[in-house]
C-alpha positions in Angstrom: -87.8 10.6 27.8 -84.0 9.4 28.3 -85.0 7.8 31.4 -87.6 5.9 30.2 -85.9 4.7 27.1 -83.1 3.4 29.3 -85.5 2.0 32.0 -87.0 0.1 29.0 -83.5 -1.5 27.4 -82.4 -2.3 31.3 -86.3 -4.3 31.8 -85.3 -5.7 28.8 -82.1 -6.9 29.1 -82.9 -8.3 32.5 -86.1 -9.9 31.6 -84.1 -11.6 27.9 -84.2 -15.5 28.4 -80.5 -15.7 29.5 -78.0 -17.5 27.6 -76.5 -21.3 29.1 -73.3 -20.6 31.0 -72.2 -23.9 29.0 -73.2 -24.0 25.9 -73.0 -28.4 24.4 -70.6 -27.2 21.6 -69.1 -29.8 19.7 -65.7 -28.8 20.8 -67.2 -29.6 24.0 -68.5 -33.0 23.3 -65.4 -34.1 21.3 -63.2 -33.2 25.0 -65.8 -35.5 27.1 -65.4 -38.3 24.5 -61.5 -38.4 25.0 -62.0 -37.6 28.1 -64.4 -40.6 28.4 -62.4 -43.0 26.8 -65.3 -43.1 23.9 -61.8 -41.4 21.6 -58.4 -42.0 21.5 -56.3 -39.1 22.4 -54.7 -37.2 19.7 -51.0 -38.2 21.4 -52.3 -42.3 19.8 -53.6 -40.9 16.7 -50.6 -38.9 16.1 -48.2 -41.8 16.5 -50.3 -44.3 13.6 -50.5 -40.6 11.2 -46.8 -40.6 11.4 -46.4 -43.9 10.6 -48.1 -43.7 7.5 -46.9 -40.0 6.3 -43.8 -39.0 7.6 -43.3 -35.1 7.9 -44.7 -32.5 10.1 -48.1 -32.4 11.6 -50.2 -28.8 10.5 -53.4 -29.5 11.7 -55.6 -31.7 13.2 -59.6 -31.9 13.9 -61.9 -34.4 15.7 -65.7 -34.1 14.5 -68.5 -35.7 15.1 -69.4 -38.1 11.9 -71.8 -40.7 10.8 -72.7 -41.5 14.5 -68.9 -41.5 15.6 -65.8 -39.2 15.8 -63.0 -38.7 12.9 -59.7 -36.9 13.2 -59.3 -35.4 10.5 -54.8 -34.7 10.4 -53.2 -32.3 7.7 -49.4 -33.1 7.1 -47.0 -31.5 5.5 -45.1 -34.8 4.0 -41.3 -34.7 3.7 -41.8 -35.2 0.3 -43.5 -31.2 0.4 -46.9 -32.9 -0.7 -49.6 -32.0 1.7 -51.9 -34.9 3.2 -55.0 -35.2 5.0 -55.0 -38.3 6.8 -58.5 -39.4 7.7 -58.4 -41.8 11.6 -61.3 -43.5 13.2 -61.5 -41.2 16.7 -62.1 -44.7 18.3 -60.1 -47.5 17.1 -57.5 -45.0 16.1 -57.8 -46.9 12.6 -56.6 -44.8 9.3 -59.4 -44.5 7.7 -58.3 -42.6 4.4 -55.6 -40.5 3.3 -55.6 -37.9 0.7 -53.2 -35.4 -1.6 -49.7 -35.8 -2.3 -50.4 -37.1 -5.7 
């Protein structure tokens, strides 16, 4: 009976449709648009955030929005406000900035 309940989780396993090797995350897709040129790299976004908040950088995103990309930057100011500092992924454009108030 062992044998058979194994041979059946073994024919099942192999015969499971197998899972993409690559699966088209969005992490994935936001690297082949820098990559691509499609977005600026976060190095040039980084350089127009910290000309509009000075402090340190604690996070940043790129997503996938309204048919384009957004970095999405959270900044510790030196004023000890946070910020998050909204940046067209391809004109490298500040888009909006929020907090500190």
């Amino acid at each position: 009976m062992r044998r058979s309940l194994i041979a059946a989780l073994l024919a099942a396993f192999l015969l499971a449709p197998a899972a993409p090797l690559h699966a088209d995350s969005e992490q994935d897709r936001a690297r082949e648009a820098v990559e691509s040129g499609e977005v600026k790299p976060l190095k040039e976004i980084l350089k127009a955030v910290r000309r509009e908040v000075k402090g340190e950088v604690l996070d940043a995103q790129l997503r996938e929005q309204g048919g384009g990309w957004l970095y999405r930057i959270k900044v510790l100011g030196d004023d000890g406000q946070v910020y998050d500092v909204g940046v067209d992924g391809a004109s490298g454009r500040i888009v909006d900035v929020q907090g500190g108030g």
